[in-house]
C-alpha positions in Angstrom: -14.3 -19.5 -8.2 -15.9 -16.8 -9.9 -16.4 -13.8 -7.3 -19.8 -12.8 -8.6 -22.8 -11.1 -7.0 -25.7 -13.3 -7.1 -28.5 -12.4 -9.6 -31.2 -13.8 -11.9 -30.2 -16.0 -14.5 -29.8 -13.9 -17.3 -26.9 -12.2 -15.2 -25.1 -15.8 -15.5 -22.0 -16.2 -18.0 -21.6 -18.4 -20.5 -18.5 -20.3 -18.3 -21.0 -19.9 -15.6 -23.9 -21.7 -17.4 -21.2 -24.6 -18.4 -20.1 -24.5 -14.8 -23.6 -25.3 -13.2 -24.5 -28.0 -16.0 -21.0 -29.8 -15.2 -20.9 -29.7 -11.6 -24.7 -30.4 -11.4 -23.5 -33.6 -13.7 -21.2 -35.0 -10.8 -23.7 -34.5 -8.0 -23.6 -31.7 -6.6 -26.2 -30.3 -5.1 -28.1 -27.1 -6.2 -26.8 -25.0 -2.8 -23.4 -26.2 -3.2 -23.4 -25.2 -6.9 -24.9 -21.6 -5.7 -22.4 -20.8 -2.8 -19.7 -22.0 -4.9 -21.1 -19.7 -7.8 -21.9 -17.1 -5.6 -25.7 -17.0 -6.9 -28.9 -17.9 -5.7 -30.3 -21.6 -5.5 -33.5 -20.1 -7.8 -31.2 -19.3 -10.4 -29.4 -22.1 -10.5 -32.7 -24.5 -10.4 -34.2 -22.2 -13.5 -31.1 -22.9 -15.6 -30.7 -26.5 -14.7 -34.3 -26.0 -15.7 -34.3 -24.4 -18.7 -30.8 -26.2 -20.2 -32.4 -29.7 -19.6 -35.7 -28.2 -21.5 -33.6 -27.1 -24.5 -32.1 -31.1 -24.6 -35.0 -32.6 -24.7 -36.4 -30.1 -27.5 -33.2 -31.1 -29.5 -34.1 -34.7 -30.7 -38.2 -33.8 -30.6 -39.5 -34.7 -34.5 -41.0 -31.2 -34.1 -38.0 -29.8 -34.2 -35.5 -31.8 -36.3 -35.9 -31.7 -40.6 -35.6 -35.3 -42.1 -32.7 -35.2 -44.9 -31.1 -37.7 -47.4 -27.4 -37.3 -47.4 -26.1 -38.3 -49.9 -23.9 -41.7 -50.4 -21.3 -40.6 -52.4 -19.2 -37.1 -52.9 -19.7 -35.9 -56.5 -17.4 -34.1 -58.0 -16.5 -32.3 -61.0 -13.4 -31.1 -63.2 -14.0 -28.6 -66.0 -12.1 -25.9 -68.2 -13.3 -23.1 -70.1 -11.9 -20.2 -72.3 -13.1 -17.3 -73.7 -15.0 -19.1 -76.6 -16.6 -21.6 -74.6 -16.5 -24.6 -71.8 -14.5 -27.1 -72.7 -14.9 -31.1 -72.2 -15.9 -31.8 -68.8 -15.3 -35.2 -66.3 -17.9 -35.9 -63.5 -16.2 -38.1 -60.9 -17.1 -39.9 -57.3 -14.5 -40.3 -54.9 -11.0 -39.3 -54.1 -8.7 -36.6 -56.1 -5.7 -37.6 -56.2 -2.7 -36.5 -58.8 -3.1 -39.8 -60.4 -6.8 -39.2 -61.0 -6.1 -35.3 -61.8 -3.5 -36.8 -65.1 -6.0 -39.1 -65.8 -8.9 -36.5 -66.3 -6.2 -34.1 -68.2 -5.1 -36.9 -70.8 -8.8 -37.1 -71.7 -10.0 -33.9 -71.9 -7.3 -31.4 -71.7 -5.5 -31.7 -74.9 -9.0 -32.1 -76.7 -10.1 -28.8 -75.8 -7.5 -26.7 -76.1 -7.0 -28.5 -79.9 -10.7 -27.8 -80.1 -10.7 -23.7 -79.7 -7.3 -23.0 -80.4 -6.7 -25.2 -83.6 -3.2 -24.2 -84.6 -2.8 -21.6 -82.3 -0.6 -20.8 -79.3 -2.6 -21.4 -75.7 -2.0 -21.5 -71.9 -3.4 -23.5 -69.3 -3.7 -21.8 -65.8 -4.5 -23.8 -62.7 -4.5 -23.2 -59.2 -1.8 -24.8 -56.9 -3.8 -27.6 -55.6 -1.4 -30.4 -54.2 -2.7 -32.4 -57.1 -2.2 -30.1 -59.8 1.5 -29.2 -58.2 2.2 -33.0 -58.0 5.3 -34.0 -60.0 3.3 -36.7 -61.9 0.9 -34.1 -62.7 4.5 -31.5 -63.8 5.9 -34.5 -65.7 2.4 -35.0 -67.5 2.4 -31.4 -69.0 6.4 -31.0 -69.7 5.8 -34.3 -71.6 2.3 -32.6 -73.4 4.3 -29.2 -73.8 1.7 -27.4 -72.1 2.5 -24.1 -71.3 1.1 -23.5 -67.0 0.6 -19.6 -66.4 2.4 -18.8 -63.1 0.2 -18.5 -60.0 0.4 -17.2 -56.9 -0.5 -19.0 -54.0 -3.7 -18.5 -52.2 -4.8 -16.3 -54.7 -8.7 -17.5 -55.8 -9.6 -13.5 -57.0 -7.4 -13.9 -59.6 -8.7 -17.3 -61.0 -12.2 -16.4 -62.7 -12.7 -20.4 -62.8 -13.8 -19.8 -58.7 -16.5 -17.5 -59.9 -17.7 -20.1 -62.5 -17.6 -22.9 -59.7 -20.1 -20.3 -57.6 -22.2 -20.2 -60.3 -22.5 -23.4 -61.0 -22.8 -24.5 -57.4 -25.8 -22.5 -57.2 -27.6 -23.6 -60.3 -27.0 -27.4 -59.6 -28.3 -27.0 -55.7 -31.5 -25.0 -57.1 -32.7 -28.2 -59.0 -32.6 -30.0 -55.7 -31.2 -33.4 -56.8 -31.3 -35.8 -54.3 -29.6 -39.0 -55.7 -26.2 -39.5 -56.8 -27.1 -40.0 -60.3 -29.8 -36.9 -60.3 -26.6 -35.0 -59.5 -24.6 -36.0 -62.0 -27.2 -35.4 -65.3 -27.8 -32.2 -63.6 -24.4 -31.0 -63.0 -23.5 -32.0 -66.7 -26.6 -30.1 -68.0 -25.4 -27.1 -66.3 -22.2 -27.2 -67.2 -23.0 -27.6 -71.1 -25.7 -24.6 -70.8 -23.2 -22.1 -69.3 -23.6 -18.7 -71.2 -20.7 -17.8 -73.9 -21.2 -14.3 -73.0 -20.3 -15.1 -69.3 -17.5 -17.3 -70.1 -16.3 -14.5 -72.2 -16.9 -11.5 -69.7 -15.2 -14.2 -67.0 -11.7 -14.8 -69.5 -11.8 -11.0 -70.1 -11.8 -9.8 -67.0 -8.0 -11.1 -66.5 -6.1 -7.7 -67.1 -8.6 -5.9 -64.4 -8.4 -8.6 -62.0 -4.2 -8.5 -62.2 -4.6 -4.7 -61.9 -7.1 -4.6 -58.9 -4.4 -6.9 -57.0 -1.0 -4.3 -58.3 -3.0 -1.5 -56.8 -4.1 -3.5 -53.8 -0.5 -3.7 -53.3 -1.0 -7.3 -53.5 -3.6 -8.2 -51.1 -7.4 -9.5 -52.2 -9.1 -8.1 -55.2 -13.0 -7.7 -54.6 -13.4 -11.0 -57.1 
């Protein structure tokens, strides 16, 4: 089968190891599994040996680290701008478009109205099957919100990503453990995000579109 030399069992492949564990597990015998190998019995007994050690180690309470997952997916949808982070919606369950017009006709309008009070304003957004949805199109042709076009597959050029890293990390170093610890801590983050990042983030729009031209279109280090 494999047309080997024989040798210890460090010498043994990975197929070979899956070989001797499967054709010791329909009876086989050790000889058989060595002639058919082309190995010795020794080093097929030491990694029967050592494979059914490493099994039983698995499920040992000295080995295994108790955790809490938790019941429920929490999620969050946010917007920001260059003058701030705008109204926020912390949700449990499924995304869907109908969900994704629900959270914009309570929080999208508000914001922009909020930083950009008589003033002209676009909304950029990724091309998430929700946000590309045609309840979700027919929600902002009816709003006359203006999309920015994107690219697919494109996260470098959407600074929101780097915001969602950000945030991902603060949130996960205050360890919460229950759904509702989650959600006061992912709201307090949010709400505490630094101006000047936001700012530096919005910004950094012309360099990111310029990094990608001479790139010739591939990634942008972003």
């Amino acid at each position: 089968m494999f047309g080997r030399p024989s040798g210890c069992i460090d010498q043994l492949t990975t197929v070979e190891r899956a070989a001797i564990i499967t054709l010791h597990g329909i009876g086989w015998t050790g000889r058989e599994i060595a002639q058919e190998l082309h190995c010795s019995e020794n080093t097929v007994s030491l990694w029967l040996t050592s494979w059914n050690e490493t099994c039983g180690k698995r499920f040992d309470p000295d080995y295994m680290v108790e955790r809490v997952p938790h019941s429920e997916r929490v999620s969050l949808w946010g917007c920001f701008s260059a003058r701030g982070v705008g109204q926020a919606e912390i949700f449990v369950g499924e995304f869907d478009a109908k969900r994704y017009v629900d959270i914009l006709q309570h929080n999208l309008i508000q914001t922009a109205m909020h930083f950009y009070p008589g003033e002209y304003w676009w909304f950029q957004q990724d091309n998430a099957p929700q946000h590309t949805s045609h309840l979700a199109q027919r929600w902002f042709h009816n709003h006359g919100v203006d999309l920015l076009d994107f690219p697919p597959y494109s996260p470098d050029l959407n600074p929101i990503e780097n915001l969602w890293s950000i945030l991902k990390a603060r949130v996960e170093a205050r360890l919460a453990r229950t759904t509702d610890e989650v959600e006061r801590v992912l709201k307090e983050e949010w709400e505490t995000l630094d101006k000047e990042l936001l700012t530096s983030l919005a910004h950094s729009m012309p360099t990111r579109c310029a990094a990608v031209v001479a790139n010739h279109g591939h990634k942008a280090p972003y």
